[in-house]
mmJSON file of the N, C-alpha and C atoms, coordinates in Angstrom:
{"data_MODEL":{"atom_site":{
"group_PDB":["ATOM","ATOM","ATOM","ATOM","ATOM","ATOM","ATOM","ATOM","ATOM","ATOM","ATOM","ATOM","ATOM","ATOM","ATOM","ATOM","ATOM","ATOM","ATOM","ATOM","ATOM","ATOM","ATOM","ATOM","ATOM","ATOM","ATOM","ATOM","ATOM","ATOM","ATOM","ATOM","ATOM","ATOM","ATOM","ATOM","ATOM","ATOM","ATOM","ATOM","ATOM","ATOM","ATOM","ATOM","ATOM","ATOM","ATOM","ATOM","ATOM","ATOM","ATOM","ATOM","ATOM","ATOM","ATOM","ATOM","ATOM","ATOM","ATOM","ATOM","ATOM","ATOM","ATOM","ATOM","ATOM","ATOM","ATOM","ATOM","ATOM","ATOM","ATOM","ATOM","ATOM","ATOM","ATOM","ATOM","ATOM","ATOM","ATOM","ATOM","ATOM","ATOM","ATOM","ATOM","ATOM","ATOM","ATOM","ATOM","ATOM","ATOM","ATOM","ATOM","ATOM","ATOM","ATOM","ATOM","ATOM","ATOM","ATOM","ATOM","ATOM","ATOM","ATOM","ATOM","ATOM","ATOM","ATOM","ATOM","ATOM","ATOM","ATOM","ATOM","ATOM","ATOM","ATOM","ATOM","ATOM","ATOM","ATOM","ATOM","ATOM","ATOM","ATOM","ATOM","ATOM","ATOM","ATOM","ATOM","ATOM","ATOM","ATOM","ATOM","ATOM","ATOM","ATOM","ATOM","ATOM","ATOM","ATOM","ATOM","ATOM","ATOM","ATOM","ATOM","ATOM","ATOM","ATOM","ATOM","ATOM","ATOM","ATOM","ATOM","ATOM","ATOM","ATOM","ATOM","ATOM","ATOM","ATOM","ATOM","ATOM","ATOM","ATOM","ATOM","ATOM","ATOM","ATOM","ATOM","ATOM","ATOM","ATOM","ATOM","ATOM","ATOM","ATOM","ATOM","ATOM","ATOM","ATOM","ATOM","ATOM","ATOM","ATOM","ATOM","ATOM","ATOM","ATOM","ATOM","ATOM","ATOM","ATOM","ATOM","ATOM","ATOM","ATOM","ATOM","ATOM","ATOM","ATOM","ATOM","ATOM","ATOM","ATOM","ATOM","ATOM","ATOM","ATOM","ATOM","ATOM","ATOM","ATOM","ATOM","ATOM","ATOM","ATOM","ATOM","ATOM","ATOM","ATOM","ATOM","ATOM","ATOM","ATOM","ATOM","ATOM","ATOM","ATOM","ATOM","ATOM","ATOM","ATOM","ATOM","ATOM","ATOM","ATOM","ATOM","ATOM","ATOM","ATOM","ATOM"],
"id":[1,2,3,4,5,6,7,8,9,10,11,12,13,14,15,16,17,18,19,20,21,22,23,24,25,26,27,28,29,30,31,32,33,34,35,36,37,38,39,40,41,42,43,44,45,46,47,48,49,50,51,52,53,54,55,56,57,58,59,60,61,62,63,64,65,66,67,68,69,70,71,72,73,74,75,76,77,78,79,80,81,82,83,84,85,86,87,88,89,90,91,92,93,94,95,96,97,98,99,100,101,102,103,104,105,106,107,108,109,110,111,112,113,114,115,116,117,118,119,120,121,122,123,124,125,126,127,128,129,130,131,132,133,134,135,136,137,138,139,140,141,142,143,144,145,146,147,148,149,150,151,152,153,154,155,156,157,158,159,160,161,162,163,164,165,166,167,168,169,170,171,172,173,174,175,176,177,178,179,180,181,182,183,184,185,186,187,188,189,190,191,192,193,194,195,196,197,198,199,200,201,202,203,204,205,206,207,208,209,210,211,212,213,214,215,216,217,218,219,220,221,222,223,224,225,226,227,228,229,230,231,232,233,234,235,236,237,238,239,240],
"type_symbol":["N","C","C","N","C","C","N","C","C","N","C","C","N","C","C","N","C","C","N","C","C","N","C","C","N","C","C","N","C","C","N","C","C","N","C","C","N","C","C","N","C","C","N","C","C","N","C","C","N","C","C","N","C","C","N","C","C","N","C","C","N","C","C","N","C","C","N","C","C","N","C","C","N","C","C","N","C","C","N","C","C","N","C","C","N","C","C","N","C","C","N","C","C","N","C","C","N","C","C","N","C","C","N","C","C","N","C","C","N","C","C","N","C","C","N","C","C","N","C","C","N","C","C","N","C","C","N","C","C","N","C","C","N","C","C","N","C","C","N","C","C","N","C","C","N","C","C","N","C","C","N","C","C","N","C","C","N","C","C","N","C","C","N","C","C","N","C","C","N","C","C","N","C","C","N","C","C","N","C","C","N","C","C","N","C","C","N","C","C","N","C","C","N","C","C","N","C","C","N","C","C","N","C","C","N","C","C","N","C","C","N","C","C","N","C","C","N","C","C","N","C","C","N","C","C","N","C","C","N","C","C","N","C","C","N","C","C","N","C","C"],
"label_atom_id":["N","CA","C","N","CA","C","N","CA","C","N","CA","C","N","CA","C","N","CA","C","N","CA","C","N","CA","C","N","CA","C","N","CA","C","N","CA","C","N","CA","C","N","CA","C","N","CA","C","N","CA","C","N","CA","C","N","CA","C","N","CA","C","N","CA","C","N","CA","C","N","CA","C","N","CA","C","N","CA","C","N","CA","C","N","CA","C","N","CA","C","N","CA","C","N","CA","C","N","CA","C","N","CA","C","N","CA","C","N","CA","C","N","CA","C","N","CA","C","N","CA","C","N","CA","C","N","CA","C","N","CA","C","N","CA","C","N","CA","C","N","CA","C","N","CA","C","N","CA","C","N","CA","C","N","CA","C","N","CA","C","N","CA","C","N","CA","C","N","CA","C","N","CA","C","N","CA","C","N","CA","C","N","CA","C","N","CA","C","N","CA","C","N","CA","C","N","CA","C","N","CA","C","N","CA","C","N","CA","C","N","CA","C","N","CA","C","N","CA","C","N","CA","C","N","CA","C","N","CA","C","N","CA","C","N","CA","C","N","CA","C","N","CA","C","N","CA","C","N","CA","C","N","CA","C","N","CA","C","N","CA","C","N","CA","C","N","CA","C","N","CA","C","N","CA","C","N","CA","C"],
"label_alt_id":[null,null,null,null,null,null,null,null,null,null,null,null,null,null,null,null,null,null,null,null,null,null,null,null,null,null,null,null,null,null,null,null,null,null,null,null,null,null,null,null,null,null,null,null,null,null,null,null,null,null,null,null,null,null,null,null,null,null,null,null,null,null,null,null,null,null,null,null,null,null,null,null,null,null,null,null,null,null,null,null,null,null,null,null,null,null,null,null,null,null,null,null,null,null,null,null,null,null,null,null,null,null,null,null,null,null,null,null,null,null,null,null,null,null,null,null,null,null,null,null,null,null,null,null,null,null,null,null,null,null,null,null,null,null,null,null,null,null,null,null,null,null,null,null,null,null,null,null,null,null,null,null,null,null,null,null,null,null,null,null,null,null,null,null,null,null,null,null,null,null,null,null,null,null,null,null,null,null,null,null,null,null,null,null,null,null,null,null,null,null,null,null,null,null,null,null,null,null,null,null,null,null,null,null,null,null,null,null,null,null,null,null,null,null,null,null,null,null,null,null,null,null,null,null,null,null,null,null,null,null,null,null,null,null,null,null,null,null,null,null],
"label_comp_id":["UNK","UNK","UNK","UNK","UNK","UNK","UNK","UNK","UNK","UNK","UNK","UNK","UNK","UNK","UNK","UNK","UNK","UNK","UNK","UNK","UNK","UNK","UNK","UNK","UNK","UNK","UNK","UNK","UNK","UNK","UNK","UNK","UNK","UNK","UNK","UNK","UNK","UNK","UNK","UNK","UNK","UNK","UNK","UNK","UNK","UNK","UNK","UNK","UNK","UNK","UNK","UNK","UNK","UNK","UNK","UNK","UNK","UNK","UNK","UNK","UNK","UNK","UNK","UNK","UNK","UNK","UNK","UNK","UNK","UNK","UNK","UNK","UNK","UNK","UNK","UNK","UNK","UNK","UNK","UNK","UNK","UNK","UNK","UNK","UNK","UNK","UNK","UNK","UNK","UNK","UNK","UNK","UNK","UNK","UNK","UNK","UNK","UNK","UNK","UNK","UNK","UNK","UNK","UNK","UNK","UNK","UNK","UNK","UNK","UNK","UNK","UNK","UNK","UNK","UNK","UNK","UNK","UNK","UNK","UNK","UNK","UNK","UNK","UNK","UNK","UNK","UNK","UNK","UNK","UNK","UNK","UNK","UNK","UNK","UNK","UNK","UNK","UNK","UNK","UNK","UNK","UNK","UNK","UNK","UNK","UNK","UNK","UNK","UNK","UNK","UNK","UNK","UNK","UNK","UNK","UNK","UNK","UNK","UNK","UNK","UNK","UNK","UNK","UNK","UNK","UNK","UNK","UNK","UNK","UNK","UNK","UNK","UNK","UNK","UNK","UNK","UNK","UNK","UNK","UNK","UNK","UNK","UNK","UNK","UNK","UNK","UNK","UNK","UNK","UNK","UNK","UNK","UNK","UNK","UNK","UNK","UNK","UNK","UNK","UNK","UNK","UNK","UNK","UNK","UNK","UNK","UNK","UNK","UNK","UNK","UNK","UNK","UNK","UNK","UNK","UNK","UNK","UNK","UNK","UNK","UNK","UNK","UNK","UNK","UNK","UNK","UNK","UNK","UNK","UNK","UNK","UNK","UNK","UNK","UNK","UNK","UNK","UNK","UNK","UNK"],
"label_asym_id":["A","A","A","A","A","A","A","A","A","A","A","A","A","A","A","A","A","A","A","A","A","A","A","A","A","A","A","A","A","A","A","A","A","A","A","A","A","A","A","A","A","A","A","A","A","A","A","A","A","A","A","A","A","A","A","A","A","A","A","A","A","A","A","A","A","A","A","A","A","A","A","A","A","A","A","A","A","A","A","A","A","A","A","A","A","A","A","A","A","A","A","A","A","A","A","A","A","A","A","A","A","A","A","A","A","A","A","A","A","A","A","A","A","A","A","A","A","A","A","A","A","A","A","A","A","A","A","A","A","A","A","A","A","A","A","A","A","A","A","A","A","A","A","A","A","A","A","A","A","A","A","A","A","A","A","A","A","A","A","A","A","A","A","A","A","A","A","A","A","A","A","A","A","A","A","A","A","A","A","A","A","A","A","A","A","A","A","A","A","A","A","A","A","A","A","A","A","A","A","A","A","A","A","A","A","A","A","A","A","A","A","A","A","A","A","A","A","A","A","A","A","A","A","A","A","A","A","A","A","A","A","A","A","A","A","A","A","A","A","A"],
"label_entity_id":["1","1","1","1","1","1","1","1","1","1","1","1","1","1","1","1","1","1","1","1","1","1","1","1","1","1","1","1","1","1","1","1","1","1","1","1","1","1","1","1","1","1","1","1","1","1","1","1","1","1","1","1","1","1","1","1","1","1","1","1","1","1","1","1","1","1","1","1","1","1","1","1","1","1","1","1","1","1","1","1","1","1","1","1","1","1","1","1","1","1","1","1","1","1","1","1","1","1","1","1","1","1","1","1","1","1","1","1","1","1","1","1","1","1","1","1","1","1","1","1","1","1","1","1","1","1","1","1","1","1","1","1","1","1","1","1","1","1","1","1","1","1","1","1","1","1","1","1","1","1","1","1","1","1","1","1","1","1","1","1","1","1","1","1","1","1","1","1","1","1","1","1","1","1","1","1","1","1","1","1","1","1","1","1","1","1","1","1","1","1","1","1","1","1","1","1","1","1","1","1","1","1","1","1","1","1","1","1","1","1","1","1","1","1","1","1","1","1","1","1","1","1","1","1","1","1","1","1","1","1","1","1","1","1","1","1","1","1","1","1"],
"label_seq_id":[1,1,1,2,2,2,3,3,3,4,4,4,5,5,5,6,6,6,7,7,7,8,8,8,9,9,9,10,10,10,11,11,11,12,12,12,13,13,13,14,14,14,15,15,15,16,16,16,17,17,17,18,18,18,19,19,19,20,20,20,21,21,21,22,22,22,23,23,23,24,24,24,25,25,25,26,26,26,27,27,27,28,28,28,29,29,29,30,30,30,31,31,31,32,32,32,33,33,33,34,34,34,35,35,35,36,36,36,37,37,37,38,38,38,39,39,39,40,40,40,41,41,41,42,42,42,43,43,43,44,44,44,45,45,45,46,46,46,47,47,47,48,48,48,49,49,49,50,50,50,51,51,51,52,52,52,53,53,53,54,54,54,55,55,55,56,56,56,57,57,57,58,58,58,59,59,59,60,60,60,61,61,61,62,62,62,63,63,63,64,64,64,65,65,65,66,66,66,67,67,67,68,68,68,69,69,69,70,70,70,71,71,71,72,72,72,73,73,73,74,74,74,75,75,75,76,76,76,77,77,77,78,78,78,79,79,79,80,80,80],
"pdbx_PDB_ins_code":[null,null,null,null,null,null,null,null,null,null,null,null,null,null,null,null,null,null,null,null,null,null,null,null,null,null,null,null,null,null,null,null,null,null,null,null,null,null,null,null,null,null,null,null,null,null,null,null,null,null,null,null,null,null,null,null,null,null,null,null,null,null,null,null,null,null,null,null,null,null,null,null,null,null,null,null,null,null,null,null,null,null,null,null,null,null,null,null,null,null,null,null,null,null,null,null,null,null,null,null,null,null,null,null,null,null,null,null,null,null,null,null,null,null,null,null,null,null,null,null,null,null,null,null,null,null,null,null,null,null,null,null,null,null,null,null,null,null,null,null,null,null,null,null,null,null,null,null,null,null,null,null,null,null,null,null,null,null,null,null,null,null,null,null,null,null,null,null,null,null,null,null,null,null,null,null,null,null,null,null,null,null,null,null,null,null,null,null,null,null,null,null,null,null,null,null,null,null,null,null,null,null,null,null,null,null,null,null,null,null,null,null,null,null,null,null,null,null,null,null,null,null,null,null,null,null,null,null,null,null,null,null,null,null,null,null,null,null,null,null],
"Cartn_x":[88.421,88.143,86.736,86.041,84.457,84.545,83.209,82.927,81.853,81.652,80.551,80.428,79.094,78.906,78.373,78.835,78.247,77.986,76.579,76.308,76.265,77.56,77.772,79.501,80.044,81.514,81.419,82.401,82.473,83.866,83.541,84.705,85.185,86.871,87.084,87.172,86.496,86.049,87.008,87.809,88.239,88.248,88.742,88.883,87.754,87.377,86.245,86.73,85.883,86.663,86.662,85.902,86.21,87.691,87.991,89.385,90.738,90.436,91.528,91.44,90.538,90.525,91.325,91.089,91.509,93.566,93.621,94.816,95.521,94.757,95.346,95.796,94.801,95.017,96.401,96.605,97.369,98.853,99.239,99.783,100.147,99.105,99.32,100.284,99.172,99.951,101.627,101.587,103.217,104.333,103.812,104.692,104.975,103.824,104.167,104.807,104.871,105.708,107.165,107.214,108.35,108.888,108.311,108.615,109.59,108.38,108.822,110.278,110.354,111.412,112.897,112.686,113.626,114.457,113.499,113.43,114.274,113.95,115.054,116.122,116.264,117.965,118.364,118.105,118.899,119.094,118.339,118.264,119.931,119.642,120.374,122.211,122.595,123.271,123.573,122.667,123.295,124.096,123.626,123.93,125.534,125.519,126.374,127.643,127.73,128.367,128.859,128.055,128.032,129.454,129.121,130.055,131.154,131.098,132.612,133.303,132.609,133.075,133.797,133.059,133.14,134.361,134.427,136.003,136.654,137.093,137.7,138.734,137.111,138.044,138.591,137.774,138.604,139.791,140.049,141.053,141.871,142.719,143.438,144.642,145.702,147.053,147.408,148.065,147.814,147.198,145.536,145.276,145.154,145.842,145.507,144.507,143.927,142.529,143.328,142.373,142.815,141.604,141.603,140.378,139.924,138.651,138.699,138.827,139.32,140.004,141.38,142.135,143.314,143.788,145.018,145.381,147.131,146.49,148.19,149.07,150.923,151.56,152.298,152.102,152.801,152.336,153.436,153.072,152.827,152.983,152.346,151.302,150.645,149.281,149.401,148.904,149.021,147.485,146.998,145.815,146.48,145.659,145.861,144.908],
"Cartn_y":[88.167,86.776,86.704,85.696,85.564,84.913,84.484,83.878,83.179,81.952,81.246,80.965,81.335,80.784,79.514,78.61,77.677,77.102,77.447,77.382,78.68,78.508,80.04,79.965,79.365,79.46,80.073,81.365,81.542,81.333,80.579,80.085,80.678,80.672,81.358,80.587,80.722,79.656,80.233,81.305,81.584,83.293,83.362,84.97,85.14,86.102,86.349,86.784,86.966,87.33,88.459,89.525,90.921,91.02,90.452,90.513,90.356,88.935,88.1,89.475,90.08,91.139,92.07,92.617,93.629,93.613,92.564,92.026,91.923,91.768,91.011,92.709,93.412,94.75,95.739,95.32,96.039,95.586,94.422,93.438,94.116,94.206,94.915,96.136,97.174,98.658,98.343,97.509,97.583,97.066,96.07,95.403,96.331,97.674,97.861,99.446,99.662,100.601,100.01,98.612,98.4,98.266,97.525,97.56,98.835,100.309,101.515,101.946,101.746,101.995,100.838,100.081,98.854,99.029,99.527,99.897,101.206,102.239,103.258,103.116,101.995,102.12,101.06,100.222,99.604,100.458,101.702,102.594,103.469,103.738,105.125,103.906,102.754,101.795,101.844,101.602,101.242,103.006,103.884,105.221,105.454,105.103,105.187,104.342,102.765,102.183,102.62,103.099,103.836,105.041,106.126,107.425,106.651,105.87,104.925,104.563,103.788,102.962,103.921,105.603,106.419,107.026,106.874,108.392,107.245,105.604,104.985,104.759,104.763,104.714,105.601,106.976,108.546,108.73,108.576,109.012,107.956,107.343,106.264,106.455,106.274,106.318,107.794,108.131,109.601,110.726,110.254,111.416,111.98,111.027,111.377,110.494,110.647,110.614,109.334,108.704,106.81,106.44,105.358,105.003,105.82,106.226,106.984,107.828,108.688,110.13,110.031,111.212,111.389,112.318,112.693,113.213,113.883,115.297,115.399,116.127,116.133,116.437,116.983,118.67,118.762,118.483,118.131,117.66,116.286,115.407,113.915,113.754,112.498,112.467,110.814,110.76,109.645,108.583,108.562,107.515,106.593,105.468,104.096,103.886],
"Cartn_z":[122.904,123.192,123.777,123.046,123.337,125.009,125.707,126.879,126.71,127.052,127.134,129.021,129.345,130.379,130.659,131.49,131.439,133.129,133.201,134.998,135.343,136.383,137.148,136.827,135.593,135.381,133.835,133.737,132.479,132.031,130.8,129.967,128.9,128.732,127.418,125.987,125.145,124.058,122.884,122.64,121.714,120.85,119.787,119.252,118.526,118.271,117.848,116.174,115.27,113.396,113.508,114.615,114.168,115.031,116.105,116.915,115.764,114.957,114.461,113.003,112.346,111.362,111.941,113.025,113.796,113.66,114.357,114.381,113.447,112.476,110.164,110.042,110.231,109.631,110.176,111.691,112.568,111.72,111.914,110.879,109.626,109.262,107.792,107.563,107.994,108.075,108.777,110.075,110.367,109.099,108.896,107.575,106.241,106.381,105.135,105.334,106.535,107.091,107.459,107.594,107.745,106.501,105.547,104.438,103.937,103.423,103.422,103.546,104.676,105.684,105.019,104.803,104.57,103.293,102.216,100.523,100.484,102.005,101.792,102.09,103.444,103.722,102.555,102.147,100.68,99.732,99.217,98.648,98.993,100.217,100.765,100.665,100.978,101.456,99.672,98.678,97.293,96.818,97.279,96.976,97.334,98.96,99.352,98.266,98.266,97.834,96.743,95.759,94.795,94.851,95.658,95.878,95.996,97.275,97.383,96.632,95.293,94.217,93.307,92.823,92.297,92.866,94.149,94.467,94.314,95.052,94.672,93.303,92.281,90.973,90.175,90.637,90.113,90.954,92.39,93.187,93.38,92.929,92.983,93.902,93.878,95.027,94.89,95.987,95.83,95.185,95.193,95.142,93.657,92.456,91.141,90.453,89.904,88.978,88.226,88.163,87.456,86.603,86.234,85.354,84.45,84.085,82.972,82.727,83.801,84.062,83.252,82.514,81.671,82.705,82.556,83.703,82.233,81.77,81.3,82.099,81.589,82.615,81.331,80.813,79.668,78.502,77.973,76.488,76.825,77.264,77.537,78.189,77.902,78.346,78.869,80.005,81.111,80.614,79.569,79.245,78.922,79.325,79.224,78.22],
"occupancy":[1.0,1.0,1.0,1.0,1.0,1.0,1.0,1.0,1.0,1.0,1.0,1.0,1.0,1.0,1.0,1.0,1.0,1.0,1.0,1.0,1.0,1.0,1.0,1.0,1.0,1.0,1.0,1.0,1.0,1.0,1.0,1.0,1.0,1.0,1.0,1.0,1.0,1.0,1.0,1.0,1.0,1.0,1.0,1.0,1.0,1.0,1.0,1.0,1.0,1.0,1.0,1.0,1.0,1.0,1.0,1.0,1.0,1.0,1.0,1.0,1.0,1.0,1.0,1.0,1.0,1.0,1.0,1.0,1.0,1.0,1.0,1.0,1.0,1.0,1.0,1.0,1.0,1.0,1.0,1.0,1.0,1.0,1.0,1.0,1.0,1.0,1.0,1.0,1.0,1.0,1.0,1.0,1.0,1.0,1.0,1.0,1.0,1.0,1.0,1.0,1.0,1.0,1.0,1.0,1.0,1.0,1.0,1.0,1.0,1.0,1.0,1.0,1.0,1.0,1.0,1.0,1.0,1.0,1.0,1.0,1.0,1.0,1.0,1.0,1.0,1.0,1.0,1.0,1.0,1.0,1.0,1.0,1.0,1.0,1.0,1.0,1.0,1.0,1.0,1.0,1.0,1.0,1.0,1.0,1.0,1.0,1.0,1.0,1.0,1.0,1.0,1.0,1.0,1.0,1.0,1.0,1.0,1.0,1.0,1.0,1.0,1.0,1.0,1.0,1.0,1.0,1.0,1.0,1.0,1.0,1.0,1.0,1.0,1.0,1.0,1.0,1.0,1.0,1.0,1.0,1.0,1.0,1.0,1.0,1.0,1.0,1.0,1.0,1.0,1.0,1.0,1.0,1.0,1.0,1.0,1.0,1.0,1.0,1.0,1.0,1.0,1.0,1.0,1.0,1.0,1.0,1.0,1.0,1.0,1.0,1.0,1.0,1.0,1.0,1.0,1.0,1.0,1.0,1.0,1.0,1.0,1.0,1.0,1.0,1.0,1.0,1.0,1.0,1.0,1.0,1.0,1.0,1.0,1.0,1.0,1.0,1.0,1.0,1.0,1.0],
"B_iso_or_equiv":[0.0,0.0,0.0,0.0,0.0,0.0,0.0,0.0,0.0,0.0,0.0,0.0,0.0,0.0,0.0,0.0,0.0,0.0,0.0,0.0,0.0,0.0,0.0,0.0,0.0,0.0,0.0,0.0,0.0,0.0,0.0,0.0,0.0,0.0,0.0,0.0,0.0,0.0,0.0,0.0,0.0,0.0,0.0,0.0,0.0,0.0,0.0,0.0,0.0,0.0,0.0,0.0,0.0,0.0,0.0,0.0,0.0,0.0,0.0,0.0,0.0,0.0,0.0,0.0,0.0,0.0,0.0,0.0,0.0,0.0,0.0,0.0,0.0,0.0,0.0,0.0,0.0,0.0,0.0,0.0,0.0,0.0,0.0,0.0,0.0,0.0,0.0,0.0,0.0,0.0,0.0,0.0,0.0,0.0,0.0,0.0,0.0,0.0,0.0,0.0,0.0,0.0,0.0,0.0,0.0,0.0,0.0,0.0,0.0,0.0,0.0,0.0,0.0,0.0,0.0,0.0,0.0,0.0,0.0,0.0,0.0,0.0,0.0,0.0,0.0,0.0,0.0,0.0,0.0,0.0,0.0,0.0,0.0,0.0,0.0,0.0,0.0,0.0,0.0,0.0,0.0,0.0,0.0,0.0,0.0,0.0,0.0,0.0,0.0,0.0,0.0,0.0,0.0,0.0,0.0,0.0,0.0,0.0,0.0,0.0,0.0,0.0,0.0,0.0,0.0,0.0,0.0,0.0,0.0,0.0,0.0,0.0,0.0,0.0,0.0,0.0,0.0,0.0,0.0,0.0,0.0,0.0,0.0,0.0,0.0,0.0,0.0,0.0,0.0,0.0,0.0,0.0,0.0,0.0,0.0,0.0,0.0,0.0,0.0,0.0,0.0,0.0,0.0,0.0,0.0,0.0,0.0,0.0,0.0,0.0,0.0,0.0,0.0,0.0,0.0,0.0,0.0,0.0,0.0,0.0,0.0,0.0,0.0,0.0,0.0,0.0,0.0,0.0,0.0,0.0,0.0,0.0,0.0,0.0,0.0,0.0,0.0,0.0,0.0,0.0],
"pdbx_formal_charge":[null,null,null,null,null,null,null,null,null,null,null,null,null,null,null,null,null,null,null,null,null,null,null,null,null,null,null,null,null,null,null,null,null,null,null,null,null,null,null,null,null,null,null,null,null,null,null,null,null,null,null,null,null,null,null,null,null,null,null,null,null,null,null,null,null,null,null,null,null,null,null,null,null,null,null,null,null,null,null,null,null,null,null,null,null,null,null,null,null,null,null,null,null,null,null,null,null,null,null,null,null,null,null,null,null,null,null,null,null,null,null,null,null,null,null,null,null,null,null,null,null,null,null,null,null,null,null,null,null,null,null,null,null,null,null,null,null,null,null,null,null,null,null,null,null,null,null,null,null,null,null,null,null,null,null,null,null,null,null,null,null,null,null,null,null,null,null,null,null,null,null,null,null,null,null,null,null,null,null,null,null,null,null,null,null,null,null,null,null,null,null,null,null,null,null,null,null,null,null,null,null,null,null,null,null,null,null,null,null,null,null,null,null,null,null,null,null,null,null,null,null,null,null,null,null,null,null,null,null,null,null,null,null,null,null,null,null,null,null,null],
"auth_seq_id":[1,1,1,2,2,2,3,3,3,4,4,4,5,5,5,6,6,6,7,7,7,8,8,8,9,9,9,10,10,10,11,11,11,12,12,12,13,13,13,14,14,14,15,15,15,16,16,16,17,17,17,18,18,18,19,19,19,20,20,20,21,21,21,22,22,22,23,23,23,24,24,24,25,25,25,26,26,26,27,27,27,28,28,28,29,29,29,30,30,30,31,31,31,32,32,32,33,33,33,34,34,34,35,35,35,36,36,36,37,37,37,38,38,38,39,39,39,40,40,40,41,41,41,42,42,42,43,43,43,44,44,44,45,45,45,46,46,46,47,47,47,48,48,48,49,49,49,50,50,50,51,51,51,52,52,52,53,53,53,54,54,54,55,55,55,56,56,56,57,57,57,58,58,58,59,59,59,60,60,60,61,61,61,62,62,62,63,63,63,64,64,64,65,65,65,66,66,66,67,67,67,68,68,68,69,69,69,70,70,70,71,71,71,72,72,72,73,73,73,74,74,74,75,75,75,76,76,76,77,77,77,78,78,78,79,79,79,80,80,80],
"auth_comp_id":["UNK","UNK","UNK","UNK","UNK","UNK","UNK","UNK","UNK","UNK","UNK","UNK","UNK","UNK","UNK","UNK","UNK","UNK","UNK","UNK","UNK","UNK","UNK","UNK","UNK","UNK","UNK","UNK","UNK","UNK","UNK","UNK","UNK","UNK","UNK","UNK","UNK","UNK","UNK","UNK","UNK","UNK","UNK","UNK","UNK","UNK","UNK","UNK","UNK","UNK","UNK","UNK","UNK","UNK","UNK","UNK","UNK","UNK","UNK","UNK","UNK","UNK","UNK","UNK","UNK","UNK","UNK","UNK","UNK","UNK","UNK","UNK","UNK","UNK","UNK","UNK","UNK","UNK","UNK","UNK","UNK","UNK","UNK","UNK","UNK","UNK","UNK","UNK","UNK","UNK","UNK","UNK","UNK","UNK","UNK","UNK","UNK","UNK","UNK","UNK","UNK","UNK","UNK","UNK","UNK","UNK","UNK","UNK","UNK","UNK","UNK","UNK","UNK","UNK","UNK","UNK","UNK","UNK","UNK","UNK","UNK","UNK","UNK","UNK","UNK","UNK","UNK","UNK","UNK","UNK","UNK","UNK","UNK","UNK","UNK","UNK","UNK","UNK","UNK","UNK","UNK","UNK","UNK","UNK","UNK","UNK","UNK","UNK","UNK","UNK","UNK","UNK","UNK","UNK","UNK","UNK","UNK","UNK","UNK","UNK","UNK","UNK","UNK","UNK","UNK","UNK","UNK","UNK","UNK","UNK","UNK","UNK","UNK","UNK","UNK","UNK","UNK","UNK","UNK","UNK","UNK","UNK","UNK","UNK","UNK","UNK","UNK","UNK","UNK","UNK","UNK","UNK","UNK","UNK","UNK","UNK","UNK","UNK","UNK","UNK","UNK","UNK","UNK","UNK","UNK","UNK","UNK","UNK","UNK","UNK","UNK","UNK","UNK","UNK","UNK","UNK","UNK","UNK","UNK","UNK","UNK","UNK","UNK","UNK","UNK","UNK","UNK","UNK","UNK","UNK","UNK","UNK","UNK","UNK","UNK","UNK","UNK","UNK","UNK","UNK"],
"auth_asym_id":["A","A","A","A","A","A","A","A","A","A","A","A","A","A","A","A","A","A","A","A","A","A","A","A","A","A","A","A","A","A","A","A","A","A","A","A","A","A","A","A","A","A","A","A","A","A","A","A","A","A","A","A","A","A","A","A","A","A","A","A","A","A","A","A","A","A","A","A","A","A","A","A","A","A","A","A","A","A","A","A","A","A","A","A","A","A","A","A","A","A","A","A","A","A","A","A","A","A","A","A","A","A","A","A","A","A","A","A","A","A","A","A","A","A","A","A","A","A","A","A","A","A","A","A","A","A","A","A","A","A","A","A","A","A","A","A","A","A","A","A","A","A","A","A","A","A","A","A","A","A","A","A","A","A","A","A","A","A","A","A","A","A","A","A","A","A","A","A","A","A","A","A","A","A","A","A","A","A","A","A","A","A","A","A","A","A","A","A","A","A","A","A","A","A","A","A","A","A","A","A","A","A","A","A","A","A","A","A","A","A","A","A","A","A","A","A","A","A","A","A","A","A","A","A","A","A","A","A","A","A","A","A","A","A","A","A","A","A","A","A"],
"auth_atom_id":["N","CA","C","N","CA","C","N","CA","C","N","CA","C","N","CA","C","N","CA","C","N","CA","C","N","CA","C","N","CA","C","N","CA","C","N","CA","C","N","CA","C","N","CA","C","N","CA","C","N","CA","C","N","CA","C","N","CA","C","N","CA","C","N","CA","C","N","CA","C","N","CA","C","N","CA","C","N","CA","C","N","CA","C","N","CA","C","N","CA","C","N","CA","C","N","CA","C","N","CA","C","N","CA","C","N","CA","C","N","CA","C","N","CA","C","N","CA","C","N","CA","C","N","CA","C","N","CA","C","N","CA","C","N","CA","C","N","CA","C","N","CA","C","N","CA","C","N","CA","C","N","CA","C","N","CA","C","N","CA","C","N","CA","C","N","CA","C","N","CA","C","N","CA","C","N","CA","C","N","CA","C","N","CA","C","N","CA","C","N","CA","C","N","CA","C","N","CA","C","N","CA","C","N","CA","C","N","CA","C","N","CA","C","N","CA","C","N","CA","C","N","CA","C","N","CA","C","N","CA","C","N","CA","C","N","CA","C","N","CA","C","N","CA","C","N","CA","C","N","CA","C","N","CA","C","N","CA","C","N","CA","C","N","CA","C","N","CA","C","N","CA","C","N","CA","C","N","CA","C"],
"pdbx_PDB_model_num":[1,1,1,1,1,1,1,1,1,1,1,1,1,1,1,1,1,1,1,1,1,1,1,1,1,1,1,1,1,1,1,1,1,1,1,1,1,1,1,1,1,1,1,1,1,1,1,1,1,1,1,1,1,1,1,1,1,1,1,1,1,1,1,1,1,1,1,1,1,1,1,1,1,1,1,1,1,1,1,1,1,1,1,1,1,1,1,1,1,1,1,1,1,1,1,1,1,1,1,1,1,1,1,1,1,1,1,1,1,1,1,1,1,1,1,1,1,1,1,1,1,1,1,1,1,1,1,1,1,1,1,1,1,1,1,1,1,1,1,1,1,1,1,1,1,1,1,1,1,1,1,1,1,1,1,1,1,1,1,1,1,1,1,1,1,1,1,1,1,1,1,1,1,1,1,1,1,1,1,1,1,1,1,1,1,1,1,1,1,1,1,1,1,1,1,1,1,1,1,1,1,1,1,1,1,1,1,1,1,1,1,1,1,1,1,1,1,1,1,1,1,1,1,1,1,1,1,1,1,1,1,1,1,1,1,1,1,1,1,1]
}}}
């Protein structure tokens, strides 16, 4: 912040463009580190959901294989 004196009182008149640059840039880099950071946990969060969805639909009620898993018992075969 600049100073103008005026007399024997100095006043504060405002930011200066290398301050308010200073500031744009600081700004910057955080946002795009936060960014970074944001893109992986949606990343790591869709992965997850993913495995979930996957044992879900292979491991169905006890424990036997459902969906597009065949599962025979013998001479018969449990596909739908």
């Amino acid at each position: 912040m600049y100073q103008v004196k005026r007399g024997n009182k100095m006043t504060r008149k405002g930011f200066t463009l290398l301050e308010l640059i200073v500031v744009i840039i600081i700004l910057g880099i955080l946002a795009s580190l936060g960014f970074s950071q944001y893109i992986k946990m949606v990343e790591k969060g869709r992965s997850a959901e993913a495995r979930n969805d996957f044992r879900a639909d292979t491991h169905g009620a006890g424990g036997i294989p459902t969906g597009i898993w065949c599962v025979c018992y013998g001479d018969q075969q449990s596909c739908s």
